[in-house]
Each structure stands twice: as structure tokens, then as C-alpha cells.
PASE-244839 format. One record per residue (C-alpha): residue in one letter; x, y, z. Coordinates in steps of 0.001 Angstrom, whole numbers, padded with zeros to 6 digits, always signed. Example, Ala and Ser with C-alpha at 12.3 -4.5 7.8 and 13.67 -1.06 7.14 Angstrom:
BEGIN
a+012300-004500+007800;s+013670-001060+007140;
% end
This chain:
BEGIN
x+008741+016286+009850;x+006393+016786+012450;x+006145+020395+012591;x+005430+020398+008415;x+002979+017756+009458;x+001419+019851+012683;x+001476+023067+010374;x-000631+021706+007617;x-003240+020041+009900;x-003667+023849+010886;x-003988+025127+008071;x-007157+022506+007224;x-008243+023348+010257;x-008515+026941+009409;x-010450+026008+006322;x-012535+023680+008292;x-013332+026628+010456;x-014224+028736+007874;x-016650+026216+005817;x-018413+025511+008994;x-017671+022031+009004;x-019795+021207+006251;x-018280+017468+004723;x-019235+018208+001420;x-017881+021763+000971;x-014520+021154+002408;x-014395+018501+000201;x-015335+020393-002755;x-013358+023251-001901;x-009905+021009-001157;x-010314+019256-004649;x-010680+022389-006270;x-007030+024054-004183;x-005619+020847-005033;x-006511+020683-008764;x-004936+024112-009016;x-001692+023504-007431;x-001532+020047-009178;x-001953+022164-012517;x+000867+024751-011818;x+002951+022031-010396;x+002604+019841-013403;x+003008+023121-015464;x+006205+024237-013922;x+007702+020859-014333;x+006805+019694-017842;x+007817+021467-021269;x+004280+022358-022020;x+004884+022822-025346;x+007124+019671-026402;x+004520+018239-024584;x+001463+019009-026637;x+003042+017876-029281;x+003806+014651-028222;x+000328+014172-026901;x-001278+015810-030358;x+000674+012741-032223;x-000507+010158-029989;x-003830+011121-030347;x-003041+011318-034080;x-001835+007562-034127;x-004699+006407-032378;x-007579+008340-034853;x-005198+006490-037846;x-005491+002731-036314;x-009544+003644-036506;x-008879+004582-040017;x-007160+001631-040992;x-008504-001102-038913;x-009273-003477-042080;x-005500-003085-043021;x-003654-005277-040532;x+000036-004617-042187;x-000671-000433-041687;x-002437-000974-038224;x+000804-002902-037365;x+002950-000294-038158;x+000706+002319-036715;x+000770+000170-033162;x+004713+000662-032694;x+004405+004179-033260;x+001554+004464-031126;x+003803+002763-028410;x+006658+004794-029238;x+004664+007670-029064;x+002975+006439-025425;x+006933+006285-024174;x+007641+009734-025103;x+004762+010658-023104;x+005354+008934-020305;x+008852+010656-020357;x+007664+013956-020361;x+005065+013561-017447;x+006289+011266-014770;x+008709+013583-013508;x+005794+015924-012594;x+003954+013032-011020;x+006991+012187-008885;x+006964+015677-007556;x+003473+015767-007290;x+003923+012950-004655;x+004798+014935-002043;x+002137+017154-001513;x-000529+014980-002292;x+000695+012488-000077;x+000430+015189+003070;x-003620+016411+001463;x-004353+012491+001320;x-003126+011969+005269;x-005136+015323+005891;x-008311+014420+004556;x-008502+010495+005821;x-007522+012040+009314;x-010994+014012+009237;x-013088+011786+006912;x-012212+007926+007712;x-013469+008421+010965;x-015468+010528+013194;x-015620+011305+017314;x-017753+008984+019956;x-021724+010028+020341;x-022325+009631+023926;x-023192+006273+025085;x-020777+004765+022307;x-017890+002462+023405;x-014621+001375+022534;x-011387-000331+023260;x-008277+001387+024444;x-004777-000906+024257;x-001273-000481+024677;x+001911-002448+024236;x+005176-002477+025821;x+008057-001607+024135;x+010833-004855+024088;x+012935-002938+025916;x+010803-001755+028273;x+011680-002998+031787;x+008396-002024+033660;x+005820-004818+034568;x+002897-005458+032705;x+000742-005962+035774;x+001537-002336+037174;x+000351-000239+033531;x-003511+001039+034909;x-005266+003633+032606;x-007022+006766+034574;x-009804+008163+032758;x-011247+011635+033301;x-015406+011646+034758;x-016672+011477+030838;x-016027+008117+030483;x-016511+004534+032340;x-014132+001630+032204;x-016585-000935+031418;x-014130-004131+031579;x-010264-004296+032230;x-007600-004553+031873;x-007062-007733+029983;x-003674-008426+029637;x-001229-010835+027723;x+002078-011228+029055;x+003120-012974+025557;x+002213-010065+023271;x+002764-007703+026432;x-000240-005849+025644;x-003310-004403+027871;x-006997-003633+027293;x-009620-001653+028489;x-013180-001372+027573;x-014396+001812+027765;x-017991+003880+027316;x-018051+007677+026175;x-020850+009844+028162;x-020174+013016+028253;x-019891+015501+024972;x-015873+017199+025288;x-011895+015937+025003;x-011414+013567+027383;x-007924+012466+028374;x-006968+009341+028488;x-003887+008531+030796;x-001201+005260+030630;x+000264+005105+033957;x+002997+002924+035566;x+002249+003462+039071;x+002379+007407+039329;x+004518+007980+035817;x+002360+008860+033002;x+003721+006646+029808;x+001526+008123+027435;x-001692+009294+026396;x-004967+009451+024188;x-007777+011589+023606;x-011189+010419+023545;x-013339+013184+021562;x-017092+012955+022185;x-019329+014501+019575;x-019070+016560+016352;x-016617+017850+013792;x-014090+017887+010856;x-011316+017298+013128;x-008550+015024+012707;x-008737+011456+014360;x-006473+008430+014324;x-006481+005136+015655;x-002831+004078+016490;x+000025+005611+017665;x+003413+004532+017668;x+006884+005310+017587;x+007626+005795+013792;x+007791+008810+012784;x+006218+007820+009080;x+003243+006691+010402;x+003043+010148+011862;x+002900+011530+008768;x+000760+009338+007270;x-001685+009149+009918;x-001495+013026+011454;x-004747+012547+014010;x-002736+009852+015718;x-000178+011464+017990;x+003341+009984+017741;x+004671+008325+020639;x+008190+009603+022354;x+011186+007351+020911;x+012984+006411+023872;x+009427+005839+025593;x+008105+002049+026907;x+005350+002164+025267;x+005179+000629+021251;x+001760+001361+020425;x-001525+002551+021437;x-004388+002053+019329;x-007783+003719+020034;x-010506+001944+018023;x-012929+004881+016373;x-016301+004687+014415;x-016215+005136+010561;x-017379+007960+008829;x-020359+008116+006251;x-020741+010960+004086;x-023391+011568+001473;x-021762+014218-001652;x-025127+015431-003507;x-027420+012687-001976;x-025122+010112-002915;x-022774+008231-000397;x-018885+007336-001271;x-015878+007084+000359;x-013690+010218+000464;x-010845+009242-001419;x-013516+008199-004563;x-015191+011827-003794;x-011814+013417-003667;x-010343+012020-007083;x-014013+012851-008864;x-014156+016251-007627;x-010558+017054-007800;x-010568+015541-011620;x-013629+017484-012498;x-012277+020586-011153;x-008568+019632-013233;x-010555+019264-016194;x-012618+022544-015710;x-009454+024900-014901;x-006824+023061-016995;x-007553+025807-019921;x-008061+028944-017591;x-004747+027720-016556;x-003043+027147-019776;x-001849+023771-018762;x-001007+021079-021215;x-001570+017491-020040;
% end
């Protein structure tokens, strides 16, 4: 799964590259890609045409309770048909939702990798912790962290021999990748990258061992199985991004944009929904 994960990330990041890095427009232009292959997915998996007609009747037994509001016997009837209707619906569509899962569950991982949170300005800091796997037999005492001339440990390690975790305060100054090596005496355990400046790139806080959270968090890198460490988490400054002067949160920018583009291109399309 990782290599679907690592080939997608690329494949943003060749947008990314292309739209100059701009916030808004990649977000604009992914909602608009993903309204269209939502559209032909949901196409190719529904019977478009049984399904207009189901929708044209439920629409039809909702304009008839307006009619007959005042006549509670009629709007009763018209209710269980209405629900009846709703079912038949429902039948026709959600097994183009459950394949629409899939992919929209790698864009959603893709775009809160780059938009949740953004790299360190210089002069920023952070915290940098690790902890040992249970079956780990190395000491807690000998893990040290060695950090390239672009950052300063400010304070640490603090450790806790219950949790058997270790932290490190640390301060970004110089703009660049800066690598951030877990050592047990001379053996490198794992790593992090520290990223000081700009950019749509991806970024995530903690890594660990399952490969899930890989997917589902694709700027974190996964850590090796059989490795002692369980997790290293990396805490990163939020992201604040203004669409047309106003600022939201991606995910609310990505469902309005992606619905208004759905809505626009639905009928260029030909799509019943």
C-alpha cells in the first residue's frame, strides 16, 4: 500500500509544481479533478436511467405533500410513498458511494498532508519524542537524538521510564530539510525531517508502525515493523488559508468547491444524481 500511497503524493506534487504553490488554486483545481472523477465514477456504477426515475418520483411525492398539506389522511399516504420512494434511492446510489470511498479517502489524506499543517519559519520551535517499542530490549537512557547545524536542542531529553518515551525541545534556524536522527549509541533507530520554510508539501506529525496510519497520514513516514521504536511524533504549526478573502478549513473549502464544481459539470457530463 505504500507505493499506491508514495505514487499519488507524486502525482500532487506534480500539480503542486505546476500551480506554483498557490493554496487556493490547487485547491480549486483538485475539487474540480475530483468532482469529475466522482461524476464518471458515480456514472459508471449507477443505472442512470432507473435512476432518474426514481429520483423524478421522489421529487414528485414531495411537490404532492405541499399540495395536500391541509389533508392529513392524503399527506399520510403520500409520506410512506415518499419513504418508499427515499429507499429505492438509497438502493440505487450507495453502491457508488461505497466505491467512491476509496479514492476519496487517498485525495482526503493528500490534501490534509499539505493543508493541516505547514513547515517551521526560522526561529520557531518544537518538540521531537519517541517511544520504545514493548519489545524493544535497548535502554531508555542510551536513545540521544543528533541534529544537523539548522537546529538547536533547546532542552532534553526528558524521559519516562513508565511510558518509555523521550523528549527533546528543539528550535528551527536555518531555512532547508533538516534531518533529524534517533540513535542508540551509534545505530540509527529512526528518523524525522524538520522542514524550515515554505510550500505545499506534505507534512505529518506521527509516525508509527501501522501501516493504515500510513495511508491515512502520507507526510508522516512509516516506521520499519520489526524496528524498537513505536512512535515518533513531530509536533508542527497549523495551517491558515484564506479562499477569496475568506478563511476556512480545507476540508469545508474542499467539499464547497468540489460540490460547486459537481453541480456545474454534472450536465456537461450527463450524470444523473
Amino acid at each position: 500500500m505504500t507505493w499506491l500511497t508514495d505514487t499519488i503524493g507524486k502525482l500532487f506534487d506534480l500539480l503542486v509544481g505546476l500551480l506554483g504553490g498557490s493554496p487556493f488554486l490547487v485547491m480549486l483545481v483538485v475539487s474540480a479533478i475530483t468532482a469529475v472523477w466522482a461524476l464518471l465514477l458515480f456514472k459508471a456504477v449507477t443505472p442512470q436511467a432507473r435512476l432518474t426515475v426514481v429520483r423524478d418520483r421522489l421529487f414528485g411525492h414531495i411537490y404532492e405533500m405541499g399540495m395536500y398539506q391541509d389533508h392529513l389522511g392524503v399527506v399520510g399516504r403520500i409520506q410512506g410513498d415518499l419513504a418508499r420512494a427515499n429507499l429505492r434511492y438509497l438502493s440505487l446510489t450507495l453502491p457508488a458511494l461505497f466505491v467512491l470511498t476509496v479514492p476519496m479517502v487517498f485525495t482526503l489524506a493528500q490534501l490534509d498532508s499539505r493543508f493541516a499543517l505547514r513547515p517551521f519559519h526560522p526561529g520557531e520551535t518544537t518538540v521531537l519524542s519517541v517511544t520504545l517499542a514493548e519489545n524493544a530490549t535497548i535502554a531508555l537512557d542510551r536513545i540521544t537524538l543528533e541534529v544537523p547545524p539548522g537546529v538547536t536542542i533547546e532542552a532534553g531529553p526528558v524521559r519516562d521510564e513508565i511510558s518509555r518515551a523521550a523528549a527533546w525541545r528543539l528550535r528551527a534556524e536555518d531555512r532547508g530539510t533538516h534531518r533529524l536522527n534517533i540513535l542508540d549509541g551509534a545505530i540509527e533507530l529512526g528518523f524525522r525531517d524538520l522542514v524550515v520554510g515554505d510550500g505545499l508539501i506534505r507534512l505529518g506529525e506521527r509516525s508509527n508502525k501501522n501501516w493504515l496510519h500510513g495511508v491515512m497520514y502520507p507526510g508522516a513516514p512509516p516506521l520499519p515493523r520489526d524496528g524498537s521504536l513505536d512512535e515518533v511524533t513531530l509536533r508542527l504549526p497549523g495551517r491558515h488559508t484564506k479562499y477569496l478573502g475568506v478563511e476556512m478549513h480545507w476540508l469545508l473549502a474542499f467539499m464547497v468547491f468540489s460540490l460547486l464544481a459537481g453541480l456545474i459539470l454534472k450536465d456537461f457530463l450527463r450524470v444523473s444524481i
